[in-house]
ROVEXTI-195907 format. One line per 10 residues: their letters; for each residue x, y, z of N, C-alpha, C. Coordinates in steps of 0.05 Angstrom, whole numbers, plus 5000, padded with zeros to 4 digits. Example, Ala and Ser with C-alpha at 12.3 -4.5 7.8 and 13.67 -1.06 7.14 Angstrom:
// ROVEXTI-195907
as	5264,4886,5156,5246,4910,5156,5264,4934,5156  5257,4955,5142,5273,4979,5143,5258,5001,5157
END
This chain:
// ROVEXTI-195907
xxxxxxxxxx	1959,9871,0723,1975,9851,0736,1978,9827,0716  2004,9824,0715,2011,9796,0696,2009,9770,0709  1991,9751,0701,1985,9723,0707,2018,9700,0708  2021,9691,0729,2046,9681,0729,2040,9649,0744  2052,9632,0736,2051,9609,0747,2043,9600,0779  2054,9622,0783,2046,9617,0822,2014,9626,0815  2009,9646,0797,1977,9650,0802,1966,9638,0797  1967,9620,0777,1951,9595,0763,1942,9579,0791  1973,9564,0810,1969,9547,0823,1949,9559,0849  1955,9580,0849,1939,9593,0871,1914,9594,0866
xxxxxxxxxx	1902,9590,0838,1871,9589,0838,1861,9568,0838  1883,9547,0833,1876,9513,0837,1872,9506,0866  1887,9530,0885,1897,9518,0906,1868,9528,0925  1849,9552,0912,1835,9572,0932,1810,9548,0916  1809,9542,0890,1793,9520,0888,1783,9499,0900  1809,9481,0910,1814,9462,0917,1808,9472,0949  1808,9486,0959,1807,9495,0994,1772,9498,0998  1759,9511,0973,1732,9507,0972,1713,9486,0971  1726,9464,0951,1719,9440,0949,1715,9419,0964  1745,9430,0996,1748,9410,1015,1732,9421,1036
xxxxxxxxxx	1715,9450,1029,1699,9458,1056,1716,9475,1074  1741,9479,1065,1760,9499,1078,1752,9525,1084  1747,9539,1058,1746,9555,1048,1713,9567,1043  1704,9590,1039,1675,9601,1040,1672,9601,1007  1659,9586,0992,1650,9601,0972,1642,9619,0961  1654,9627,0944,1654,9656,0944,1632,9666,0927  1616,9650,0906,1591,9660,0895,1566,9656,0919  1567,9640,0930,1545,9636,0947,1550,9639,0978  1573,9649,0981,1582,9651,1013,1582,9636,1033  1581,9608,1033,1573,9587,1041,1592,9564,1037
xxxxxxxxxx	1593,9549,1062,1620,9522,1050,1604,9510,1036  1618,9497,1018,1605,9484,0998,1621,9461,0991  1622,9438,1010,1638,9419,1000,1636,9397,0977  1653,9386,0970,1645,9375,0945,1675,9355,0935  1676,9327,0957,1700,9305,0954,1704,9308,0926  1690,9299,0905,1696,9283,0871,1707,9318,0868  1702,9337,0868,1720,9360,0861,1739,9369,0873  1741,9366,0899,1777,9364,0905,1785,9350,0892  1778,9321,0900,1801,9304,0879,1806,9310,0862  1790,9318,0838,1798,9328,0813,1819,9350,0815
xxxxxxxxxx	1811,9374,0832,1832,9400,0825,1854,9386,0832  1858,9369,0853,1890,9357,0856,1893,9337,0836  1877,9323,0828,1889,9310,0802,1903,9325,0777  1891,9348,0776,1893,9366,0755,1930,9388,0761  1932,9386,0794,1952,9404,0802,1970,9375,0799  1970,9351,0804,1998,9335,0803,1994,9330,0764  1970,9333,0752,1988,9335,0721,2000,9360,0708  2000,9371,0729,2005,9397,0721,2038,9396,0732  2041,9380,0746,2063,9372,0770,2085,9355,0747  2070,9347,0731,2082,9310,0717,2084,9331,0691
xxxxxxxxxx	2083,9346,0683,2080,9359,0656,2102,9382,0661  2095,9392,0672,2122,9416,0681,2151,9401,0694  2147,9380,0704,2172,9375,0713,2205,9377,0701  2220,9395,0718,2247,9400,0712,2241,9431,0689  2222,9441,0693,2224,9465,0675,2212,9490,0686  2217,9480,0726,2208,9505,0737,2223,9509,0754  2219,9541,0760,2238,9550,0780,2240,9536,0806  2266,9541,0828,2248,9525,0848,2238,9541,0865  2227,9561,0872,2211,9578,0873,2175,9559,0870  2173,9560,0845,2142,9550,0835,2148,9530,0846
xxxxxxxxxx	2168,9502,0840,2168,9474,0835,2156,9478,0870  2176,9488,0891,2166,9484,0927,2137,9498,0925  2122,9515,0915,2102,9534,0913,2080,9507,0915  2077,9490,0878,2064,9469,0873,2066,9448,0888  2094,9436,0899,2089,9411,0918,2076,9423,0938  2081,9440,0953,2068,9451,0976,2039,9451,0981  2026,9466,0957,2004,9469,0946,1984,9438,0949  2006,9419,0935,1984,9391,0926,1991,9382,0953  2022,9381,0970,2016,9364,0998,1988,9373,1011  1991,9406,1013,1965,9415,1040,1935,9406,1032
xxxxxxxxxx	1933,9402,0999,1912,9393,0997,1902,9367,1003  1915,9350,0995,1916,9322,1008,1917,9318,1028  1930,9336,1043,1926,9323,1081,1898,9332,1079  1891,9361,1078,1858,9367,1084,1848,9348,1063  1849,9333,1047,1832,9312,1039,1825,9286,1049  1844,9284,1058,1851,9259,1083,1830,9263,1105  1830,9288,1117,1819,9295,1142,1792,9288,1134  1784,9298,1108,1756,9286,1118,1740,9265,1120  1722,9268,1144,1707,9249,1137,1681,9246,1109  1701,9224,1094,1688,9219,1066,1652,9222,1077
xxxxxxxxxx	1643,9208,1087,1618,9203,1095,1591,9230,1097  1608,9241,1103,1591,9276,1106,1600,9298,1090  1618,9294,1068,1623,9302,1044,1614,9297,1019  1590,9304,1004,1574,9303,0979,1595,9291,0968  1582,9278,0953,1604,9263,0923,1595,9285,0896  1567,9287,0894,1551,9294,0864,1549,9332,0869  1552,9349,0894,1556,9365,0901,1525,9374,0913  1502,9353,0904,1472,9358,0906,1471,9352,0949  1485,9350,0957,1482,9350,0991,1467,9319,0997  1463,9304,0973,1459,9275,0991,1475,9257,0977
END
């Protein structure tokens, strides 16, 4: 299977769904939330956003906005307060 732009964003995106506690971890099977690393994978998907701009299909271009909106609302949703910052659970 050839690696293609949608798959890149899709491993930012299954990242980013782990990070926010969405998603099961997949080494440890377990949510594993972790605020300071969402932010980052979405920091990382809008420079990825600001760097590619005007040189993608629109296909990918709706793929990636899509991608960084849903993560941001579920970043929004949480409550900061019961979400690790350091990923150590206090």
């Amino acid at each position: 299977m050839k690696p293609t732009f949608l798959t890149l964003v899709q491993m930012f995106q299954m990242e980013g769904m782990v990070a926010l506690g969405k998603m099961l971890n997949p080494a440890t099977n377990e949510l594993t939330p972790n605020q300071d690393h969402a932010r980052y994978v979405i920091d990382i998907l809008e420079i990825l956003k600001e760097k590619t701009a005007g040189n993608l299909t629109e296909k990918d271009q709706g793929f990636l906005d899509q991608t960084i909106s849903t993560l941001k609302l579920n970043f929004v949703e949480l409550d900061t307060k019961s979400i690790p910052t350091n990923g150590s659970g206090t």
